[in-house]
SERO-4910 file (N, C-alpha, C, O; in steps of 0.05 Angstrom, whole numbers):
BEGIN
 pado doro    nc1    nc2    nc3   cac1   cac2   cac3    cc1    cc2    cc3    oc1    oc2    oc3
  Unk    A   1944   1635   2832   1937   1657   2814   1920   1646   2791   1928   1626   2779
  Unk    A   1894   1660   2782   1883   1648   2761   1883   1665   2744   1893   1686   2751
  Unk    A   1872   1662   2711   1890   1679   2689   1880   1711   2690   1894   1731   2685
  Unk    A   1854   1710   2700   1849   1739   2707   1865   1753   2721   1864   1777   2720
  Unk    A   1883   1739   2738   1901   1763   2759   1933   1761   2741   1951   1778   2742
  Unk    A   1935   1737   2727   1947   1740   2709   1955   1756   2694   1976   1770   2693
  Unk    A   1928   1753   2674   1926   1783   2655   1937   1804   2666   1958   1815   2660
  Unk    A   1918   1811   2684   1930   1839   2709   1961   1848   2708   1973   1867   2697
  Unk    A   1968   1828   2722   2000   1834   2738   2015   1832   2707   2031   1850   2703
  Unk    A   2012   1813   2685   2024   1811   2659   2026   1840   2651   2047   1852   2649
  Unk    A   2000   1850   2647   1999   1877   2639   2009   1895   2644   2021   1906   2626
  Unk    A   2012   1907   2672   2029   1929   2697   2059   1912   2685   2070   1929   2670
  Unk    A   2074   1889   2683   2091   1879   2680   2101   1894   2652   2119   1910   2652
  Unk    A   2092   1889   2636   2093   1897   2600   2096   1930   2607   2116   1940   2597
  Unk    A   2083   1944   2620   2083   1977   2617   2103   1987   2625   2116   2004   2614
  Unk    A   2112   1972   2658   2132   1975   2667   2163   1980   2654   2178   1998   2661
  Unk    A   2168   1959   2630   2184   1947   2614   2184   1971   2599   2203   1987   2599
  Unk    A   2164   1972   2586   2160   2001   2564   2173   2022   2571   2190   2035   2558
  Unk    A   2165   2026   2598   2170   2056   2601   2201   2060   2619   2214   2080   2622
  Unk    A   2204   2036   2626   2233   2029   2641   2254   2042   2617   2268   2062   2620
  Unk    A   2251   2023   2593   2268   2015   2577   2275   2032   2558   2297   2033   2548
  Unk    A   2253   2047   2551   2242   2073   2532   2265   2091   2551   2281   2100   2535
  Unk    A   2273   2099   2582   2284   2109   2580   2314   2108   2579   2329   2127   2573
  Unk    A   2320   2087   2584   2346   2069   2570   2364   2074   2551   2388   2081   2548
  Unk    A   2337   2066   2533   2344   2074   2494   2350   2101   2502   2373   2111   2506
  Unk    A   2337   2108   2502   2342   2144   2492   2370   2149   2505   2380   2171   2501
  Unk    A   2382   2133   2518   2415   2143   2540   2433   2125   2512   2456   2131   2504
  Unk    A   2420   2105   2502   2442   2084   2493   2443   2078   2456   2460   2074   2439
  Unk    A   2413   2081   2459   2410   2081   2435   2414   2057   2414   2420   2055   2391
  Unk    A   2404   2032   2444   2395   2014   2424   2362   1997   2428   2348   2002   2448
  Unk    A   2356   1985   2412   2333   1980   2409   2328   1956   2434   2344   1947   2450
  Unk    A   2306   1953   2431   2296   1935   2459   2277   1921   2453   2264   1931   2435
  Unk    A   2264   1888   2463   2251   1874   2455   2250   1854   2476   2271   1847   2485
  Unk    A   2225   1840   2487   2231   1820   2509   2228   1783   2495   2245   1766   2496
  Unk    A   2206   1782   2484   2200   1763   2470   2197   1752   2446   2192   1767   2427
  Unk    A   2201   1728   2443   2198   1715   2416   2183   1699   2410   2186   1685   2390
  Unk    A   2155   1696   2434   2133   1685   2419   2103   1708   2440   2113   1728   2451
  Unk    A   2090   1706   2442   2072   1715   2452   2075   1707   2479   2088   1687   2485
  Unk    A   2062   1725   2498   2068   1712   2524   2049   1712   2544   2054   1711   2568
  Unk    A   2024   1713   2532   2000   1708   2546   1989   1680   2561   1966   1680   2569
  Unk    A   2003   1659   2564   1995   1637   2571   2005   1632   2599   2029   1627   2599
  Unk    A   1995   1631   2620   1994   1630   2646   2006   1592   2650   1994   1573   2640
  Unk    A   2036   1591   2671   2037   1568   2677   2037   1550   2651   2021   1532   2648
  Unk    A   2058   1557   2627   2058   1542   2607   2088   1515   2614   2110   1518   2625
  Unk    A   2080   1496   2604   2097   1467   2601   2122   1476   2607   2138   1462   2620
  Unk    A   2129   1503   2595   2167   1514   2580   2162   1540   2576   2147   1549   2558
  Unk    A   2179   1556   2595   2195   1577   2590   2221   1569   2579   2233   1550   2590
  Unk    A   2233   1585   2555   2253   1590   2549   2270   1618   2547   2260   1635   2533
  Unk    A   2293   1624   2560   2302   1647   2565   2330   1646   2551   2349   1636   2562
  Unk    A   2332   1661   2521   2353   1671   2510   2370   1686   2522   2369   1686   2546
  Unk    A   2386   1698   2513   2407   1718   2537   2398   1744   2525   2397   1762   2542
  Unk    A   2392   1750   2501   2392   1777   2491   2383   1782   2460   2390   1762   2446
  Unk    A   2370   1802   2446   2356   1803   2420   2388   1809   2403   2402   1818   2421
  Unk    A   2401   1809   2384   2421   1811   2369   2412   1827   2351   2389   1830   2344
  Unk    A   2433   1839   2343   2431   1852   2316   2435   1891   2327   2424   1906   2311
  Unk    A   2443   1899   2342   2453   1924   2358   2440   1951   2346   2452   1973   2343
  Unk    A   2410   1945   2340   2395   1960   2320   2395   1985   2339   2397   1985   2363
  Unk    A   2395   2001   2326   2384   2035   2335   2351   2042   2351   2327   2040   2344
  Unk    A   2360   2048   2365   2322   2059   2374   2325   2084   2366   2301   2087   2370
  Unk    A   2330   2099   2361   2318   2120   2350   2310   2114   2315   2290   2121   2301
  Unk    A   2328   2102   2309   2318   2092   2276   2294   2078   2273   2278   2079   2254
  Unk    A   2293   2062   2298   2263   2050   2304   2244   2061   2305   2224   2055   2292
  Unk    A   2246   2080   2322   2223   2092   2328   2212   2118   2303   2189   2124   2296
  Unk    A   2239   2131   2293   2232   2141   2260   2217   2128   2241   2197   2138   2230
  Unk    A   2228   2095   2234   2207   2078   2219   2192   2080   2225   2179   2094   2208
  Unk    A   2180   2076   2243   2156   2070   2258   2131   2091   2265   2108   2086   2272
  Unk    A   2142   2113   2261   2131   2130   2277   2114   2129   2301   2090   2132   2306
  Unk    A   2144   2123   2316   2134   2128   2346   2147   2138   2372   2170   2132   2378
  Unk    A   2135   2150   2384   2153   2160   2400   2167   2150   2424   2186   2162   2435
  Unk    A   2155   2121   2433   2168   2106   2438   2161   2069   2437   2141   2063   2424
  Unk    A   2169   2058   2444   2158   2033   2435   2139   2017   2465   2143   2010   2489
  Unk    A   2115   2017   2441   2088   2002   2469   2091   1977   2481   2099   1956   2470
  Unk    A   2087   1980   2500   2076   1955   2517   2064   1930   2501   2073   1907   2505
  Unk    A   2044   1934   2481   2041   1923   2460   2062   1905   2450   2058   1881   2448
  Unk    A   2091   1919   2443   2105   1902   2422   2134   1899   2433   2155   1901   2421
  Unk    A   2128   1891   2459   2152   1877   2472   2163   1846   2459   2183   1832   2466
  Unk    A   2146   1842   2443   2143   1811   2430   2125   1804   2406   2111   1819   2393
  Unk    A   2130   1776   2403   2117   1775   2377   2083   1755   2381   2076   1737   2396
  Unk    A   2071   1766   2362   2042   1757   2365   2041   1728   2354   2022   1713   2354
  Unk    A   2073   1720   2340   2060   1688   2323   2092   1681   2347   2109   1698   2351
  Unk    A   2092   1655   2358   2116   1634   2368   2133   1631   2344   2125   1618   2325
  Unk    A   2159   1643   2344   2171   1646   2321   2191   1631   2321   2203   1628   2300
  Unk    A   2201   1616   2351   2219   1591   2352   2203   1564   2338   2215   1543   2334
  Unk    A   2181   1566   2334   2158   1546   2330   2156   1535   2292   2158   1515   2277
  Unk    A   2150   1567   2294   2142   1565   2260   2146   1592   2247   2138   1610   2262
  Unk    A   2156   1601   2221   2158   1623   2205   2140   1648   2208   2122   1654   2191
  Unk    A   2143   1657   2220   2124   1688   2212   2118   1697   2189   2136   1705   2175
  Unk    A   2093   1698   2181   2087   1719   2154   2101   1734   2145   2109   1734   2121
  Unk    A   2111   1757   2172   2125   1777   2162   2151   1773   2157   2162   1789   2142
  Unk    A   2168   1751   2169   2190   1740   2148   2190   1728   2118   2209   1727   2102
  Unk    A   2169   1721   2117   2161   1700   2091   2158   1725   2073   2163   1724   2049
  Unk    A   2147   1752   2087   2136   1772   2076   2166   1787   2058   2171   1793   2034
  Unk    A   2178   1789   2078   2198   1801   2079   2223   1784   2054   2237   1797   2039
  Unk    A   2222   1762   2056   2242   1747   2046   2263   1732   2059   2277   1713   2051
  Unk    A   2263   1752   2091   2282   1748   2110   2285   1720   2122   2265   1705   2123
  Unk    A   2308   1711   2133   2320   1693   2142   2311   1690   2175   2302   1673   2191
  Unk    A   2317   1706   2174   2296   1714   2210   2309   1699   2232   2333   1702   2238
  Unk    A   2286   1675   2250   2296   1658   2272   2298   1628   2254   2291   1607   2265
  Unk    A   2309   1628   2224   2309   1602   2211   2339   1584   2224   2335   1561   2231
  Unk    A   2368   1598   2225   2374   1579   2246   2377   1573   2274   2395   1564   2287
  Unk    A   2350   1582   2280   2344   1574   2318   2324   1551   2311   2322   1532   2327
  Unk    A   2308   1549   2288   2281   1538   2290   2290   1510   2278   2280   1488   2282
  Unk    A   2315   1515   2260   2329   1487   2253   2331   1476   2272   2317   1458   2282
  Unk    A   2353   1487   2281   2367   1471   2314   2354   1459   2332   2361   1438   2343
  Unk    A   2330   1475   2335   2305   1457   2351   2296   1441   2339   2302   1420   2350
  Unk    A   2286   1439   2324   2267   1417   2302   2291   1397   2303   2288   1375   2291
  Unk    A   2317   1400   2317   2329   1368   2324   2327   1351   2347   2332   1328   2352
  Unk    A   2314   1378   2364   2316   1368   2392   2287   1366   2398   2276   1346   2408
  Unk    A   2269   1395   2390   2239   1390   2400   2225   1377   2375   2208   1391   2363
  Unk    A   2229   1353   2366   2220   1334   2349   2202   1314   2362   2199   1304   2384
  Unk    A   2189   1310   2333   2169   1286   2331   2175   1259   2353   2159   1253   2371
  Unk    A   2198   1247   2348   2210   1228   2361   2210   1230   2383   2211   1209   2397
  Unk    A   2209   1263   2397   2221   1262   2426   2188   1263   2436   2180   1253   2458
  Unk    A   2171   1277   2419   2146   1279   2427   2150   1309   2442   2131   1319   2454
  Unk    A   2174   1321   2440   2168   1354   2447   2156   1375   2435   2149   1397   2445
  Unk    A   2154   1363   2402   2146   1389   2385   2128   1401   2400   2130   1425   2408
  Unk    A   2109   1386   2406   2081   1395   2418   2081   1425   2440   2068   1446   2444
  Unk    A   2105   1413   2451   2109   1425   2478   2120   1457   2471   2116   1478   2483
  Unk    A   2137   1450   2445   2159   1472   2439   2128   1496   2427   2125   1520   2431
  Unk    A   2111   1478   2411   2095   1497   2402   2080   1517   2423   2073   1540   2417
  Unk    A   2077   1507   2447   2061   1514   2465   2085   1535   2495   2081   1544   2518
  Unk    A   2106   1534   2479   2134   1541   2498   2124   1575   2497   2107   1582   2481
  Unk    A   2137   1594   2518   2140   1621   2509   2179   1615   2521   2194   1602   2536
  Unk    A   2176   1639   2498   2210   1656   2499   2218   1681   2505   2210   1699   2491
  Unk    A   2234   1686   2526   2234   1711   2531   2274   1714   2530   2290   1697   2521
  Unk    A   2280   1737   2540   2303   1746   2534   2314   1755   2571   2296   1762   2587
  Unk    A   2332   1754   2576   2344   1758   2602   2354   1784   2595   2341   1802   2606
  Unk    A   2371   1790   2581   2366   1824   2576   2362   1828   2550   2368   1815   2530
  Unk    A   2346   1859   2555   2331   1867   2531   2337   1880   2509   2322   1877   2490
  Unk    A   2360   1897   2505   2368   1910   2491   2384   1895   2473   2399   1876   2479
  Unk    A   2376   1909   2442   2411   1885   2418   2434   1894   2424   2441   1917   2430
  Unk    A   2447   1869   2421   2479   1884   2416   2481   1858   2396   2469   1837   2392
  Unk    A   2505   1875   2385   2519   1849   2363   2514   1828   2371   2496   1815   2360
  Unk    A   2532   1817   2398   2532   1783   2405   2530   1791   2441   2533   1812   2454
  Unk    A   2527   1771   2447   2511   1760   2477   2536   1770   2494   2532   1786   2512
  Unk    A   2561   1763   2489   2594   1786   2492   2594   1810   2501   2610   1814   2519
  Unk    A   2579   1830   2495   2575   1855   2485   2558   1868   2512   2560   1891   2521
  Unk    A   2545   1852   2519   2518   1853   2535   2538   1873   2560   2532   1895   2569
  Unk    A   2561   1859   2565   2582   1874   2594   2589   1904   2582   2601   1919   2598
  Unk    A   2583   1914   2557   2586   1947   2556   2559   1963   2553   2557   1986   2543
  Unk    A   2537   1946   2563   2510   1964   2572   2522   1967   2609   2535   1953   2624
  Unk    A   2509   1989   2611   2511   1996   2635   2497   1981   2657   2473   1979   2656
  Unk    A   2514   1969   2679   2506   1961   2702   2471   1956   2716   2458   1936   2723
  Unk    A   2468   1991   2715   2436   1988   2724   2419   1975   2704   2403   1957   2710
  Unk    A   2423   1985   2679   2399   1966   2658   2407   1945   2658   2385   1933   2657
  Unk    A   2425   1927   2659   2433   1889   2668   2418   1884   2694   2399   1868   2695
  Unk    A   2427   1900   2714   2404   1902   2738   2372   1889   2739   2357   1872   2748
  Unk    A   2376   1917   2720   2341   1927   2714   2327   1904   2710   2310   1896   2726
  Unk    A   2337   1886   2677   2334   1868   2660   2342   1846   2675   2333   1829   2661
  Unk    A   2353   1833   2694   2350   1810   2706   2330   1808   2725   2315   1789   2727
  Unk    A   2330   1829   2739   2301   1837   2760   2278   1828   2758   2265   1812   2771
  Unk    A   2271   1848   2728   2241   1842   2715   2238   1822   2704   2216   1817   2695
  Unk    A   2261   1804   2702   2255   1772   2682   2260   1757   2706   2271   1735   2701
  Unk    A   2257   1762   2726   2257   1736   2752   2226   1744   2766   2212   1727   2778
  Unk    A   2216   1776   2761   2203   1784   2766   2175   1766   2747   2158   1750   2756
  Unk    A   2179   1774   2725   2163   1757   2701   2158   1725   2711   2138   1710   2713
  Unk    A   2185   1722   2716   2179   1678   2721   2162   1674   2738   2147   1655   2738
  Unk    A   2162   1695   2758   2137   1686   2780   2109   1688   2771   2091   1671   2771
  Unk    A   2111   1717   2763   2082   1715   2752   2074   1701   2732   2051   1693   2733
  Unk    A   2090   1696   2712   2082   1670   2691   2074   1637   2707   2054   1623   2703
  Unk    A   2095   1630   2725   2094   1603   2731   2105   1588   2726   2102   1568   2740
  Unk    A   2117   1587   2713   2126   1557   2692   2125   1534   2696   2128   1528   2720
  Unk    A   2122   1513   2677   2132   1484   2697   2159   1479   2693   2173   1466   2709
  Unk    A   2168   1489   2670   2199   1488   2669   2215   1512   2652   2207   1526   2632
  Unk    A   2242   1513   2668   2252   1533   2646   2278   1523   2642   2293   1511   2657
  Unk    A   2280   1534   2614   2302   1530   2606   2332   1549   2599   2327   1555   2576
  Unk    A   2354   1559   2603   2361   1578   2584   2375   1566   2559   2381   1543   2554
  Unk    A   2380   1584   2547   2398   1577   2524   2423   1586   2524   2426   1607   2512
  Unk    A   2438   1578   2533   2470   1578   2540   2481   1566   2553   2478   1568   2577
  Unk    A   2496   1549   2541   2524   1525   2560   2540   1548   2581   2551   1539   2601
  Unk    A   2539   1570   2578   2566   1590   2589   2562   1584   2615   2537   1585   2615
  Unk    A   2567   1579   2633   2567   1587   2673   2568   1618   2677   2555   1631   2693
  Unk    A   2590   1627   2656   2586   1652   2668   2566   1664   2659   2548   1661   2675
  Unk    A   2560   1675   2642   2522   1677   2643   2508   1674   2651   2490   1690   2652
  Unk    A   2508   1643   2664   2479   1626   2670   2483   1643   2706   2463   1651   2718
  Unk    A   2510   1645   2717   2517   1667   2750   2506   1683   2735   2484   1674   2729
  Unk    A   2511   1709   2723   2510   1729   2712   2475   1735   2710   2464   1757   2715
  Unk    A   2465   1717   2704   2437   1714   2702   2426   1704   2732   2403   1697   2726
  Unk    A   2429   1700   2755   2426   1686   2777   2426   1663   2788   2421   1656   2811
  Unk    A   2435   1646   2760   2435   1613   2763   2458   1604   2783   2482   1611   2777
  Unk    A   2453   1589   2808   2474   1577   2822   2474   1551   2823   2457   1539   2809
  Unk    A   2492   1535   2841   2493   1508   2836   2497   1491   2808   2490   1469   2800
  Unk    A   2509   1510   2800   2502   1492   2764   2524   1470   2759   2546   1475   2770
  Unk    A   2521   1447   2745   2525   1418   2740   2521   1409   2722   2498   1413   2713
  Unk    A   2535   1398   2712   2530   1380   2683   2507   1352   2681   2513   1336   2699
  Unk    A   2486   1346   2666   2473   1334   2670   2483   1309   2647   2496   1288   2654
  Unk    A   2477   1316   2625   2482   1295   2605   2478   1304   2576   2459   1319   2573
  Unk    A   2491   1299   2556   2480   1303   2530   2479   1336   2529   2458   1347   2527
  Unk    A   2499   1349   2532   2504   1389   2536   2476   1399   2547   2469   1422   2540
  Unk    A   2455   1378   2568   2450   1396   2588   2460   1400   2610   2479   1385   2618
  Unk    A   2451   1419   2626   2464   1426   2654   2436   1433   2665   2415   1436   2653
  Unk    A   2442   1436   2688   2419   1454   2711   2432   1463   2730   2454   1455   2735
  Unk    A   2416   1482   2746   2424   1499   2758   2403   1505   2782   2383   1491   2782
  Unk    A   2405   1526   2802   2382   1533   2817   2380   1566   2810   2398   1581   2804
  Unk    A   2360   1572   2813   2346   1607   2805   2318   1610   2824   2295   1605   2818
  Unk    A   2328   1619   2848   2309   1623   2865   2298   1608   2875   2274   1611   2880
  Unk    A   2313   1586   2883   2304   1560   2892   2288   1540   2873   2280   1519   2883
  Unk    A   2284   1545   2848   2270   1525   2826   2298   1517   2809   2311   1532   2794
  Unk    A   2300   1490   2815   2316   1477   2790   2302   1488   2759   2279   1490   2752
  Unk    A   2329   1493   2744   2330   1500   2724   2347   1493   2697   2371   1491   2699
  Unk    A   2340   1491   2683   2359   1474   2667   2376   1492   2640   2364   1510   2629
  Unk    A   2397   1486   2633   2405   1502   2598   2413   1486   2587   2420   1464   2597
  Unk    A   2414   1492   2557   2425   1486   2538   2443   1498   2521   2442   1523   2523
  Unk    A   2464   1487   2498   2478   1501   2485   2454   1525   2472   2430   1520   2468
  Unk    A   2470   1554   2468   2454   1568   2440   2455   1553   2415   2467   1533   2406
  Unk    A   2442   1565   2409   2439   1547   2373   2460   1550   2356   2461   1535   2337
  Unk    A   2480   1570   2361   2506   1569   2346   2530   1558   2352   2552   1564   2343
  Unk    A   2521   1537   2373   2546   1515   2376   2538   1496   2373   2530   1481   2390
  Unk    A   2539   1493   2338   2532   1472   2315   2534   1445   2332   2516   1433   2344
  Unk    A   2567   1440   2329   2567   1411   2338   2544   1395   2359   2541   1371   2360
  Unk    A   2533   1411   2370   2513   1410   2402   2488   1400   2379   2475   1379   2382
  Unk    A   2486   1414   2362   2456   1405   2345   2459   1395   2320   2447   1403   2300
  Unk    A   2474   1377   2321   2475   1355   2298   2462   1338   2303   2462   1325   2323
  Unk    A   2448   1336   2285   2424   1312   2283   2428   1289   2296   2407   1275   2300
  Unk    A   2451   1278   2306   2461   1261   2321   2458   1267   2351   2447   1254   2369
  Unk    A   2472   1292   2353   2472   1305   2391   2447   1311   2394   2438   1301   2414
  Unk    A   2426   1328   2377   2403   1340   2375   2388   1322   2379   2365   1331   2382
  Unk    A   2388   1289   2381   2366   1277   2385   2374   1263   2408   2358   1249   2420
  Unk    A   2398   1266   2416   2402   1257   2447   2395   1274   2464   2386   1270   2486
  Unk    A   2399   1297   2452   2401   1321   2474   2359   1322   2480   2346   1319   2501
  Unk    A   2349   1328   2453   2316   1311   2462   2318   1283   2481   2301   1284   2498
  Unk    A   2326   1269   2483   2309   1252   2489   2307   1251   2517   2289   1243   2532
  Unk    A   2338   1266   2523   2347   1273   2553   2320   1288   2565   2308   1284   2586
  Unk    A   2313   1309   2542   2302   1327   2550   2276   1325   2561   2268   1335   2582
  Unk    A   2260   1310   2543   2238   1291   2540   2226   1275   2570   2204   1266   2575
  Unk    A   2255   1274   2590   2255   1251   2614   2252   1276   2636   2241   1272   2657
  Unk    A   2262   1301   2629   2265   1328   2641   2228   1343   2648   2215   1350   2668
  Unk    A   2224   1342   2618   2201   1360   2614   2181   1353   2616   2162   1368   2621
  Unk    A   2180   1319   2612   2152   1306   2617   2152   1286   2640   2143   1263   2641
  Unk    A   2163   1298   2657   2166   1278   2681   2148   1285   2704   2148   1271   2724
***
């Protein structure tokens, strides 16, 4: 595939999402979001796949702010890599934003490991789309939209490419729940797994501190480092 058919299938991919999900919200009534950095880059170094957006915001309040009647294809994601570096519109805002995800990494995708580079150049996406409070929560959305939302994000990996992906979660049951089989402990709180026949790898989320102490956080790079640039 070259980036022109890329573009293409990316695009039909994004509308799809919109108009899937748009009718979702309106049954559930929570907000929806796929990404957390831009996701235009065909066959990038690192996919990373969160479990879910937090914070159990309202779509209809959304779409009141906003004035819109539902949310575009456009803004499934964010236009700046926000696991990378601060957004304006946080800085703008005052807000705290993805500041402890971007810590946690800056222990692992560091200078030393020689990942920053990679992390800058990573996209992030979400395995399902809708907020809820915590990643927990995800088992009282209904069946078909978990469905839906694992589908289109296995759907997505193909057409992106990746050379590697990652998720973010130690859980097993998630990483099944999400389609990961075979999964195994590697070293330093990674694991891998298989997802459609491509080895795949996870890590803790960023809120199991102990995992990213500047101490584990630079083992857990360096492991990573033998993973990603091999």
């Amino acid at each position: 595939m070259d980036n022109q058919e890329f573009t293409k299938k990316r695009e039909i991919w994004l509308q799809q999402v919109s108009d899937e999900c748009h009718k979702f919200a309106e049954k559930i009534d929570l907000d929806f979001y796929v990404f957390q950095t831009p996701s235009d880059k065909y066959n990038p170094d690192l996919l990373i796949i969160g479990i879910n957006p937090g914070g159990g915001n309202s779509y209809t309040k959304m779409l009141e702010k906003k004035g819109y009647e539902k949310r575009p294809a456009t803004e499934l994601g964010y236009d700046t890599n926000t696991i990378y570096e601060k957004p304006q519109w946080e800085i703008d805002l005052k807000a705290k934003g993805a500041d402890k995800l971007r810590s946690a990494f800056r222990r692992v995708f560091n200078e030393d490991t020689g990942l920053r580079e990679i992390l800058k150049n990573s996209i992030m996406m979400n395995m399902f789309y809708f907020n809820t409070q915590k990643a927990k929560d995800i088992g009282s959305i209904n069946s078909e939209i978990q469905e839906y939302c694992i589908a289109k994000t296995i759907e997505f990996i193909k057409i992106l490419n990746p050379k590697n992906i990652i998720f973010l979660t130690s859980q097993n049951w998630m990483l099944k729940k999400c389609g990961v089989n075979s999964i195994e402990v590697v070293e330093n709180y990674i694991k891998k797994g298989v997802l459609e026949n491509k080895v795949v790898y996870a890590i803790p989320h960023y809120g199991y501190y102990s995992a990213y102490s500047y101490e584990n956080g630079s083992k857990m790079g360096k492991s990573l480092k033998q993973i990603l640039t091999a």
